[in-house]
NUMARGU-760049 format. One record per residue: residue in three letters; residue number from 1; x, y, z of N, C-alpha, C in turn. Coordinates in steps of 0.05 Angstrom, whole numbers. Example, Ala and Ser with C-alpha at 12.3 -4.5 7.8 and 13.67 -1.06 7.14 Angstrom:
["ALA"; 1; [264; -114; 156]; [246; -90; 156]; [264; -66; 156]],
["SER"; 2; [257; -45; 142]; [273; -21; 143]; [258; 1; 157]],
This chain:
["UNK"; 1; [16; -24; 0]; [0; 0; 0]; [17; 25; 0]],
["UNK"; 2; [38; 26; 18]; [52; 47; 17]; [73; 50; -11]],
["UNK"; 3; [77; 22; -25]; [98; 36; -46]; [81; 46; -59]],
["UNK"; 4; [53; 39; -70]; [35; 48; -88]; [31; 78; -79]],
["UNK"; 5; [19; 77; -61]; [18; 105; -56]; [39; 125; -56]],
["UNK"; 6; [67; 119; -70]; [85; 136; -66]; [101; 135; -96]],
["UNK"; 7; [84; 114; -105]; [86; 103; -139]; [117; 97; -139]],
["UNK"; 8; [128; 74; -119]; [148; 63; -122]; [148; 31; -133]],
["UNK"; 9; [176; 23; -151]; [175; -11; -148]; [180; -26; -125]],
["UNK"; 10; [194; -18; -105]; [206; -22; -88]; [211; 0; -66]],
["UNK"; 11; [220; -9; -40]; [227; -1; -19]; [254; 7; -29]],
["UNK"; 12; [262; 36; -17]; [288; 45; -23]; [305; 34; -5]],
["UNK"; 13; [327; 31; -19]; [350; 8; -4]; [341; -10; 9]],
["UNK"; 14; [317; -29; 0]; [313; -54; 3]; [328; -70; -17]],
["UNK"; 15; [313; -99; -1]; [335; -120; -16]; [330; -129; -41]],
["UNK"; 16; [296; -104; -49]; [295; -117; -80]; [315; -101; -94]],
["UNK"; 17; [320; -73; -91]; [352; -58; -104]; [365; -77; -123]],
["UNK"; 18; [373; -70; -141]; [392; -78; -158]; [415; -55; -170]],
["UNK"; 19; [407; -34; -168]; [422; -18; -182]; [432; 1; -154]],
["UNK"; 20; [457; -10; -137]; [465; -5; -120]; [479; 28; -118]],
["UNK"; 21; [479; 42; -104]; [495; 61; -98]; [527; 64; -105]],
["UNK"; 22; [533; 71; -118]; [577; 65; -115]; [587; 88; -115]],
["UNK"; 23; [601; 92; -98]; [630; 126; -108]; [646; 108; -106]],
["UNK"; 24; [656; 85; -105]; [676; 75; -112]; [686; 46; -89]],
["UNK"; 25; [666; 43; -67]; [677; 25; -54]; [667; 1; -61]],
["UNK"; 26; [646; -2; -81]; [629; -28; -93]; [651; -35; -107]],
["UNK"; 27; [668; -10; -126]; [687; -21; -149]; [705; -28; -140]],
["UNK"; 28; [716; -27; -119]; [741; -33; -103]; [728; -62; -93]],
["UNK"; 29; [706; -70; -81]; [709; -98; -77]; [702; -116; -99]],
["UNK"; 30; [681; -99; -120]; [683; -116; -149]; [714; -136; -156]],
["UNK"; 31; [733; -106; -163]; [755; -111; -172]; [766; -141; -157]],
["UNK"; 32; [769; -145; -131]; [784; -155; -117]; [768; -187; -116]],
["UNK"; 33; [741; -189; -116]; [728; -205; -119]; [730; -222; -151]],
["UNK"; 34; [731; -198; -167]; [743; -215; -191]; [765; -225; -199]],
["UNK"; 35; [783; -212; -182]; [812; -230; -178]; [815; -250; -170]],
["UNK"; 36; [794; -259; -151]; [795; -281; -133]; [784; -295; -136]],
["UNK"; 37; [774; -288; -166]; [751; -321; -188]; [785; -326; -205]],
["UNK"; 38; [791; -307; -209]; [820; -316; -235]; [844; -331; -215]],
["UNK"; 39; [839; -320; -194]; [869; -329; -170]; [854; -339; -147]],
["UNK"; 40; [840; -361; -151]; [829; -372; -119]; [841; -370; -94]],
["UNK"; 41; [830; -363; -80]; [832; -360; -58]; [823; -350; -21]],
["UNK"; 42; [830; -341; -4]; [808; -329; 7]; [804; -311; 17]],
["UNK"; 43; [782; -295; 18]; [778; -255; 16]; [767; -251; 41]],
["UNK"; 44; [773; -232; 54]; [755; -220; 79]; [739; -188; 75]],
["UNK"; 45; [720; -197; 76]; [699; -178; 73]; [678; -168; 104]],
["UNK"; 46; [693; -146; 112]; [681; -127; 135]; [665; -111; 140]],
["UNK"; 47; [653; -106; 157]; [639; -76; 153]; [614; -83; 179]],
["UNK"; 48; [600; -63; 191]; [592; -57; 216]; [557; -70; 203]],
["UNK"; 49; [542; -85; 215]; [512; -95; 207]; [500; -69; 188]],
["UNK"; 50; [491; -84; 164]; [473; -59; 161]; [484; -45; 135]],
["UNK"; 51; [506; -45; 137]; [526; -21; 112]; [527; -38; 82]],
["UNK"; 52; [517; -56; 79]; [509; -65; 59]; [528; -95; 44]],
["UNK"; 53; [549; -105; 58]; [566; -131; 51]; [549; -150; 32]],
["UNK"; 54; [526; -159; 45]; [518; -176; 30]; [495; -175; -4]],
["UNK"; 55; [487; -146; 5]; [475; -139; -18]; [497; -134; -36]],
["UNK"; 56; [525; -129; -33]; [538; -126; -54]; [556; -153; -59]],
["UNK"; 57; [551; -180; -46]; [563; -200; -53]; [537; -210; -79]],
["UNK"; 58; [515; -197; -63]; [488; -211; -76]; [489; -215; -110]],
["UNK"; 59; [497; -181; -117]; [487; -163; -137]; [514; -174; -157]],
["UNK"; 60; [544; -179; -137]; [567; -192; -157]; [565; -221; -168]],
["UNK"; 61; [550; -239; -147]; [545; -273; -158]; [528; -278; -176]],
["UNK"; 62; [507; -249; -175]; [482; -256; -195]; [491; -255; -228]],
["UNK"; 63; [521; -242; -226]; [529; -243; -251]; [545; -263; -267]],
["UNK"; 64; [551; -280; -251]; [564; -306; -247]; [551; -328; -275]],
["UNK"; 65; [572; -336; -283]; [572; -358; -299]; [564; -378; -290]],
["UNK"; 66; [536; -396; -291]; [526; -418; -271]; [554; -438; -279]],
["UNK"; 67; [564; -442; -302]; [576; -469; -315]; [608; -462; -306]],
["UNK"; 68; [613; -440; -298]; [642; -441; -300]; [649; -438; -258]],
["UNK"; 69; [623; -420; -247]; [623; -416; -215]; [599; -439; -211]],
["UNK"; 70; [604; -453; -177]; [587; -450; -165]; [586; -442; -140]],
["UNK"; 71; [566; -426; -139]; [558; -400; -119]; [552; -427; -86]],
["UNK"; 72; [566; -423; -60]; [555; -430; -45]; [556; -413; -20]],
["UNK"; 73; [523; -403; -8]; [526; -377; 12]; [515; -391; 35]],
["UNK"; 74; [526; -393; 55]; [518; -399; 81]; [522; -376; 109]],
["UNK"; 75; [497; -378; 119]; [492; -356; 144]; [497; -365; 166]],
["UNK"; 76; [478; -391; 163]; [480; -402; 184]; [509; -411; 198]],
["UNK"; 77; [528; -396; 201]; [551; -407; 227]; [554; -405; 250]],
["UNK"; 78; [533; -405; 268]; [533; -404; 296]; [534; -429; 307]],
["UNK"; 79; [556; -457; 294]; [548; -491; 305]; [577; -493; 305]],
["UNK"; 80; [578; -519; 301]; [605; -529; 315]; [615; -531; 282]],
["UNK"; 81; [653; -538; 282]; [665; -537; 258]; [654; -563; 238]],
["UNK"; 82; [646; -585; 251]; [636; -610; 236]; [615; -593; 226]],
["UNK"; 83; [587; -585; 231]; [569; -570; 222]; [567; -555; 195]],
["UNK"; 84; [594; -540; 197]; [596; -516; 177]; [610; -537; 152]],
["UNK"; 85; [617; -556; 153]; [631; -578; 132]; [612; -590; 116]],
["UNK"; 86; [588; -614; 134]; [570; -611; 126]; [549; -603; 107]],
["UNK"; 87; [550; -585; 121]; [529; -562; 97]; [547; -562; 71]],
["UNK"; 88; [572; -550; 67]; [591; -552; 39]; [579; -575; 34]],
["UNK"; 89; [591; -602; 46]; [581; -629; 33]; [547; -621; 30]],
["UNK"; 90; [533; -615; 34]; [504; -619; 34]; [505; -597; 5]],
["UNK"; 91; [515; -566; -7]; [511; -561; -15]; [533; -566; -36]],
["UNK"; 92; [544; -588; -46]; [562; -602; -62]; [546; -621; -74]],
["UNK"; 93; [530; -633; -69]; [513; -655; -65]; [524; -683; -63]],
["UNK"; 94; [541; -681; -40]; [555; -707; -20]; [531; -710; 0]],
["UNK"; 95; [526; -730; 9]; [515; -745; 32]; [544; -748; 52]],
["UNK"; 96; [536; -720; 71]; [555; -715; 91]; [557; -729; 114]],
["UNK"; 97; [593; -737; 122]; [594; -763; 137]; [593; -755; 162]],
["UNK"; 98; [584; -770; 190]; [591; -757; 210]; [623; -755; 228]],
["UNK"; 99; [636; -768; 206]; [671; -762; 219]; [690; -749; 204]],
["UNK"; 100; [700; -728; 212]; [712; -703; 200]; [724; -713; 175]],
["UNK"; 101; [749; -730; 193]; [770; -738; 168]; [755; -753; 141]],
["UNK"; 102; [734; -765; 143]; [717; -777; 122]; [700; -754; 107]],
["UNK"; 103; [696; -736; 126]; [677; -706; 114]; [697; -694; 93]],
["UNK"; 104; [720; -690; 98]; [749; -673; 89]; [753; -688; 60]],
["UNK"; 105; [754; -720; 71]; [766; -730; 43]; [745; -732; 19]],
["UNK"; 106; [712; -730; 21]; [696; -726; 12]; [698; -704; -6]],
["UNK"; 107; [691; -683; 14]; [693; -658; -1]; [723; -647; -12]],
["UNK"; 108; [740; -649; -8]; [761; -647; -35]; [767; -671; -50]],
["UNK"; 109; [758; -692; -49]; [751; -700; -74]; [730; -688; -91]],
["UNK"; 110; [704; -683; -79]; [687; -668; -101]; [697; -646; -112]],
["UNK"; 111; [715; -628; -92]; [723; -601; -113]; [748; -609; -134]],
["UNK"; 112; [757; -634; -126]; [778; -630; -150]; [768; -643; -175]],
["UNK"; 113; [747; -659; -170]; [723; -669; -191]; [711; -644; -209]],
["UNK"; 114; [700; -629; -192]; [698; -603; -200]; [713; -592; -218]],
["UNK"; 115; [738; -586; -210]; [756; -569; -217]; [763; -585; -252]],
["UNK"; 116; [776; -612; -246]; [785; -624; -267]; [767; -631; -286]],
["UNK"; 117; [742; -640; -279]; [717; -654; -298]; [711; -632; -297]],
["UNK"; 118; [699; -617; -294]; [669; -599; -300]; [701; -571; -308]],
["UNK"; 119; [710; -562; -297]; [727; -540; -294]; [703; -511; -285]],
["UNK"; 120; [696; -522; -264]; [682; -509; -247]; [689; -504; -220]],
["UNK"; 121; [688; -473; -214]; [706; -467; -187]; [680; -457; -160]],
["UNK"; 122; [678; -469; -149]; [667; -467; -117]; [676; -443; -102]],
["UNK"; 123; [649; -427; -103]; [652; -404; -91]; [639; -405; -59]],
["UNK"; 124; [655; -408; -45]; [638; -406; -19]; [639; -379; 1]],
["UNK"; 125; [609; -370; 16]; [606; -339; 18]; [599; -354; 53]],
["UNK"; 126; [614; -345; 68]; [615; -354; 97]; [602; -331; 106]],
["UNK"; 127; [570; -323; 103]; [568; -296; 123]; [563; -292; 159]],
["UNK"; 128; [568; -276; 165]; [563; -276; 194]; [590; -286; 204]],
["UNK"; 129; [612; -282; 191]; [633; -308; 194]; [657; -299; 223]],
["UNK"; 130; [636; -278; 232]; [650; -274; 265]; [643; -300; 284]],
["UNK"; 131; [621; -313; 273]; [612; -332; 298]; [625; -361; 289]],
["UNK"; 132; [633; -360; 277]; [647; -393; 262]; [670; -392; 286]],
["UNK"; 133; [664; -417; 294]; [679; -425; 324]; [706; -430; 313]],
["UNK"; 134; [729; -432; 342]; [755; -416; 341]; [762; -449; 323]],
["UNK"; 135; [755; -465; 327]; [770; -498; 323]; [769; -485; 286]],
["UNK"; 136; [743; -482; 264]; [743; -477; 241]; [770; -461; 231]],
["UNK"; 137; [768; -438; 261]; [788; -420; 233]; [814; -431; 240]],
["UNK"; 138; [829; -452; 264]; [854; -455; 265]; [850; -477; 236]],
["UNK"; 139; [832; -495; 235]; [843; -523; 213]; [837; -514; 188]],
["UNK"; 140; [827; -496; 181]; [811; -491; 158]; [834; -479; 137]],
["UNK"; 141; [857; -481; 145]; [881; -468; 133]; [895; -500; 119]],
["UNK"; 142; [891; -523; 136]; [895; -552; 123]; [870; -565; 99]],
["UNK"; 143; [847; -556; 114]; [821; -559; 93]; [837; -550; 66]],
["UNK"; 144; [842; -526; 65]; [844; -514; 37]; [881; -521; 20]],
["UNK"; 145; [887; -540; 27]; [909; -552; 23]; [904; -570; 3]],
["UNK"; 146; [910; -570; -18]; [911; -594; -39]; [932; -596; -57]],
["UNK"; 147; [933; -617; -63]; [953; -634; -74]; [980; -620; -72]],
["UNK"; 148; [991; -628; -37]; [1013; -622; -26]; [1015; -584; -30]],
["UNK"; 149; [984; -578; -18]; [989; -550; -22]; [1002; -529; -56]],
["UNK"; 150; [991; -545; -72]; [1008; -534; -96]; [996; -528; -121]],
["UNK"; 151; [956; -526; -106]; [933; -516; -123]; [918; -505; -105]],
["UNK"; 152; [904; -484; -115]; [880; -472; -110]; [855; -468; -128]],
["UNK"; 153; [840; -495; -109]; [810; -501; -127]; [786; -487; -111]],
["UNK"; 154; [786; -473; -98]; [759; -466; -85]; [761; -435; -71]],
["UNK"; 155; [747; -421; -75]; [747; -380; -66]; [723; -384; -50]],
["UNK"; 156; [740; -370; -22]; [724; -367; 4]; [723; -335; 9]],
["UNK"; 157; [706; -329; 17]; [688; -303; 20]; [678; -303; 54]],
["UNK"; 158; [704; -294; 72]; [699; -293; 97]; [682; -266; 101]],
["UNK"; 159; [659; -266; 112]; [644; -240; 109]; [631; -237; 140]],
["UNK"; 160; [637; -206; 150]; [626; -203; 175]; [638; -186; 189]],
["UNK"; 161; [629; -177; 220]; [637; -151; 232]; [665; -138; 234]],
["UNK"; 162; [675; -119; 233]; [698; -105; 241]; [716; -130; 261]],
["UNK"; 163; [704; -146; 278]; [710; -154; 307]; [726; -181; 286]],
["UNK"; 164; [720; -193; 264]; [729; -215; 247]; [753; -208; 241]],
["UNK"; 165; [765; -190; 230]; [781; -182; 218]; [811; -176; 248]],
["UNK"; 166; [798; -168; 266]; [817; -166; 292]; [814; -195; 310]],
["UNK"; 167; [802; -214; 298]; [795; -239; 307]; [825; -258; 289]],
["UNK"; 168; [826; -258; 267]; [846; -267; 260]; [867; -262; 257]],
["UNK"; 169; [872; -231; 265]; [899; -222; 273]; [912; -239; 301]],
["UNK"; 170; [897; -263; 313]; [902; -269; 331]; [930; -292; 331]],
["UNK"; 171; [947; -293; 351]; [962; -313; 336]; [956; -342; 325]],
["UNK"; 172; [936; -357; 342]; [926; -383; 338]; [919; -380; 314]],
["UNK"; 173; [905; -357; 296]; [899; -359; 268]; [917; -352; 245]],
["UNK"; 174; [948; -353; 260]; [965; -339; 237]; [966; -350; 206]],
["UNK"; 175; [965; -382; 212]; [950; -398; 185]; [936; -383; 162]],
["UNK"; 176; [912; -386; 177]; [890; -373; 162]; [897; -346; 143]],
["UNK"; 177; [901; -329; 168]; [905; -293; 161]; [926; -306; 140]],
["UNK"; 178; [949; -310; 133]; [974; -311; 114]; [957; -322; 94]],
["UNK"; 179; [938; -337; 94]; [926; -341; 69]; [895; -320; 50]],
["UNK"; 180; [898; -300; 68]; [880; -285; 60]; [891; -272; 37]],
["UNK"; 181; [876; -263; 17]; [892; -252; -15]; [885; -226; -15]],
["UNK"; 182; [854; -217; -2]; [840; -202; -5]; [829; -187; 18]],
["UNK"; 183; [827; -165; 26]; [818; -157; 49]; [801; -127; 35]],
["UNK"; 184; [774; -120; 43]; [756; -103; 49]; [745; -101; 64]],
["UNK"; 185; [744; -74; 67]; [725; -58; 100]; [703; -41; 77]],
["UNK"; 186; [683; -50; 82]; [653; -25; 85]; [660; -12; 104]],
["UNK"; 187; [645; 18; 99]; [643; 30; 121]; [619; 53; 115]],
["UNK"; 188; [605; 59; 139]; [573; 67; 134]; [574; 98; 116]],
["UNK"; 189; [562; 115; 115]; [556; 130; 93]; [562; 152; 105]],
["UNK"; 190; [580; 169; 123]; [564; 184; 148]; [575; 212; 139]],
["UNK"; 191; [588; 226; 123]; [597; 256; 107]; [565; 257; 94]],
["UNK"; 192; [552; 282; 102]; [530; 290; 99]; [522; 285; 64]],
["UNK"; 193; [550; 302; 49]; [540; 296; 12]; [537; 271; 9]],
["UNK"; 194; [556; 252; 17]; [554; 226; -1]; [527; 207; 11]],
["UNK"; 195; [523; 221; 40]; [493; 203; 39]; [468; 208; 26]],
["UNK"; 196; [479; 241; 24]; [442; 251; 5]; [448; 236; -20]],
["UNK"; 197; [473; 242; -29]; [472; 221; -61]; [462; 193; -48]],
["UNK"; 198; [470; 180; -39]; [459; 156; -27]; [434; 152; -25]],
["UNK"; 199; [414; 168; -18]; [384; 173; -9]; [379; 181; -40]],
["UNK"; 200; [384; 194; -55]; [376; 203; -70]; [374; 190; -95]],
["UNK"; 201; [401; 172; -97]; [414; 147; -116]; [381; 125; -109]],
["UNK"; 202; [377; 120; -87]; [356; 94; -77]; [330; 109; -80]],
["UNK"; 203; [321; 136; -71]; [293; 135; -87]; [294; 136; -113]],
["UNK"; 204; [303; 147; -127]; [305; 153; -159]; [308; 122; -171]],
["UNK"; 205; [326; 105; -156]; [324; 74; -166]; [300; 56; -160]],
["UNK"; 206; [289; 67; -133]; [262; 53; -130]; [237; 72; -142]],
["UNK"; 207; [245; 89; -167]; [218; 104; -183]; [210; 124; -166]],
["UNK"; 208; [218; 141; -145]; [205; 170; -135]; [221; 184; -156]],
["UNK"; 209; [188; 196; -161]; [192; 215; -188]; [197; 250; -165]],
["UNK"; 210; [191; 256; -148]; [186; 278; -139]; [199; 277; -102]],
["UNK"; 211; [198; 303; -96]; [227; 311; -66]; [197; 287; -42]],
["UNK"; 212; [215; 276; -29]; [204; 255; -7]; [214; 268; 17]],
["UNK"; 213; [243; 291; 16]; [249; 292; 44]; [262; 327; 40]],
["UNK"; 214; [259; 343; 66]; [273; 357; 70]; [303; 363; 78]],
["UNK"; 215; [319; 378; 70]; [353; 373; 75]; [347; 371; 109]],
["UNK"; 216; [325; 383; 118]; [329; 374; 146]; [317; 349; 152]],
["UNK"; 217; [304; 336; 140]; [297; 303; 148]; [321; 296; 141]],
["UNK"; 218; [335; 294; 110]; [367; 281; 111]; [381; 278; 135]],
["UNK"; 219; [379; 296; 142]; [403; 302; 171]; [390; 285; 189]],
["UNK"; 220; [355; 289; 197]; [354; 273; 222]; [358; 252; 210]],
["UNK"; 221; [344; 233; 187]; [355; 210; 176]; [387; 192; 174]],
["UNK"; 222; [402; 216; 173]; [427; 203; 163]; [437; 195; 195]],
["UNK"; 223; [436; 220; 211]; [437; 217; 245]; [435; 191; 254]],
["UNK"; 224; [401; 182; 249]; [386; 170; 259]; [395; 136; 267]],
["UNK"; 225; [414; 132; 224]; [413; 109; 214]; [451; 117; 221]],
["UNK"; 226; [458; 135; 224]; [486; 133; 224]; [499; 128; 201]],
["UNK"; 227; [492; 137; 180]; [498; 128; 158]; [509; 97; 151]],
["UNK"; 228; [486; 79; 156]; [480; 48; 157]; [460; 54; 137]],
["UNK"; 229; [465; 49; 112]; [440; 35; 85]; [411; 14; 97]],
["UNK"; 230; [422; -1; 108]; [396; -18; 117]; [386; -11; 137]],
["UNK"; 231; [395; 3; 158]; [380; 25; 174]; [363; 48; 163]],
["UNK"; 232; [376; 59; 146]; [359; 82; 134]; [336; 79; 121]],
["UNK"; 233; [341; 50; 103]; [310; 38; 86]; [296; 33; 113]],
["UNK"; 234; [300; 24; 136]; [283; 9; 143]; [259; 45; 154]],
["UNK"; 235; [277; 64; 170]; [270; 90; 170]; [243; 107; 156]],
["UNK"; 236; [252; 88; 128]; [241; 114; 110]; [219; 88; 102]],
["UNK"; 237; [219; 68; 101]; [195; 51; 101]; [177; 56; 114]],
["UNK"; 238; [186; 60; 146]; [170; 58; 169]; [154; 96; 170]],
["UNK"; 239; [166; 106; 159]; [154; 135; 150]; [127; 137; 130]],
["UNK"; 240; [138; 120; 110]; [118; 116; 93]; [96; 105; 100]],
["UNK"; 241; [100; 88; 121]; [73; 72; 126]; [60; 90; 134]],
["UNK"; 242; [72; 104; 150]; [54; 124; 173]; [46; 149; 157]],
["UNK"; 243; [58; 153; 126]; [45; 180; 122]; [27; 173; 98]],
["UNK"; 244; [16; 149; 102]; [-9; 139; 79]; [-40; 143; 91]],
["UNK"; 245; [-37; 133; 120]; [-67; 138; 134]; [-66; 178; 141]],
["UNK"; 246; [-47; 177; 138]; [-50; 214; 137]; [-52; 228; 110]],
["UNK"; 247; [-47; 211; 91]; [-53; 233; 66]; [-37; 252; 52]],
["UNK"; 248; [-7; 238; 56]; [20; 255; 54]; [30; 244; 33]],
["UNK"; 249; [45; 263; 10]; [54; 247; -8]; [93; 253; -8]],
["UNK"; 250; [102; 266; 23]; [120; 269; 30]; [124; 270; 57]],
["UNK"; 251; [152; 262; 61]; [158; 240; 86]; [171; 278; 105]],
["UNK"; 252; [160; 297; 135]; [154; 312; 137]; [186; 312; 164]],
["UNK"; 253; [195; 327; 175]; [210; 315; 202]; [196; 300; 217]],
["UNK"; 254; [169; 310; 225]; [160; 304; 247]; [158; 273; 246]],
["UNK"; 255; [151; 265; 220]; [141; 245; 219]; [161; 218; 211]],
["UNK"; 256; [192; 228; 203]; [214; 213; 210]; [212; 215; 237]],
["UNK"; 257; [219; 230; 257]; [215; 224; 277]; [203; 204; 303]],
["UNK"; 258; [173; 208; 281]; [151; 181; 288]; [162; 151; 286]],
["UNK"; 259; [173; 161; 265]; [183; 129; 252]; [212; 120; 259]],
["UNK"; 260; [221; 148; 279]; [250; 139; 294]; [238; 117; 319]],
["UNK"; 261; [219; 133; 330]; [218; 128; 354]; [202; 96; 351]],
["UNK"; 262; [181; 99; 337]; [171; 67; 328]; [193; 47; 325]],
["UNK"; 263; [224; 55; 308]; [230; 34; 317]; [258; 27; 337]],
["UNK"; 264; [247; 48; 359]; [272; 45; 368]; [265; 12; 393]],
């Protein structure tokens, strides 16, 4: 009801978005992400909830060659390291074993099956990947070891808070970190111009033909959301709802406001 009434396709900086915002930090992880289909290996991707990581892994896989990648994204890592193996085997289509060393020899045999038969490379997107327990990230440096360490068949996409990235600076993970190729930080939108382009980039992409906000709603908005993208949609959604039973065809302070406090 509310996009109609505001003659939008979509929620601005929702997850239907496709035509993302960039001054240049999308192209900077583009770039590095496409290096890391030509040079496998594995990337760390940072940034504070909210600032947008996964809508821009979303928007880079959807462009993906089904025959030459396959895409595998897992959220769920809040279990034990057998768990998170598993699932690979489950989304490999192995019938995953319940003892590691049998899980291990499974799944790299499938990827080098992969790799050599099909010449198809396994992309796996670890999000949330602060909570993947400490045992994963010490062995997971032997996981990715094949044939006497002297190929790389599979690109891992460690994705998750600022706290990940000072998590493997730790020594028990020196493994791991030495094998990282790739490192990006998001960071939220918060210099007043580049967020109005921001706001401005996402209604104009979700079809507002005409002004939705005052330079002083910007401000309480950008404030509000801290310049966090998925904070701000959720803001200016929750505005919209509230200025349909009133008869508004623009989002007012008062009534960001409303829609601060609703969801605080």
């Amino acid at each position: 009801m509310d996009l109609q009434h505001f003659g939008l396709r979509h929620p601005p900086l929702g997850k239907e978005a496709t035509d993302l915002w960039d001054d240049g930090a999308l192209a900077q992880l583009a770039e590095r992400f496409q290096w890391l289909l030509h040079s496998p290996g594995v990337g760390l991707l940072t940034g504070e909830a909210g600032v947008g990581k996964t809508a821009a892994l979303r928007l880079l896989t959807a462009k993906l060659n089904p025959h030459r990648y396959q895409v595998i994204y897992h959220a769920e890592t809040d279990f034990g390291r057998l768990d998170i193996y598993r699932c690979l085997a489950l989304s490999l289509g192995l019938p995953p074993s319940y003892r590691r060393a049998q899980l291990w020899r499974d799944i790299k045999a499938q990827i080098h099956q992969l790799a050599d038969g099909k010449q198809l490379l396994p992309l796996w997107i670890l999000d949330e990947a602060q909570n993947l327990p400490p045992e994963f990230f010490r062995d997971f440096p032997a996981f990715l070891n094949f044939a006497f360490d002297s190929r790389d068949l599979i690109t891992v996409w460690l994705v998750g808070h600022p706290a990940l990235a000072q998590t493997l600076e730790r020594a028990p993970y020196a493994a791991l970190a030495g094998r990282i190729q790739a490192r990006v930080q998001m960071r939220p939108v918060i210099e007043r111009e580049r967020f109005a382009q921001l706001i401005a980039h996402a209604l104009k992409s979700a079809g507002c033909s005409h002004t939705l906000l005052a330079d002083s709603g910007l401000e309480i908005l950008r404030q509000a959301s801290k310049g966090l993208p998925r904070h701000a949609g959720r803001i200016l959604r929750t505005a919209m709802r509230l200025a349909v039973p009133r008869g508004l065809n623009h989002l007012p302070d008062d009534l960001l406001q409303l829609a601060i406090e609703e969801l605080r």
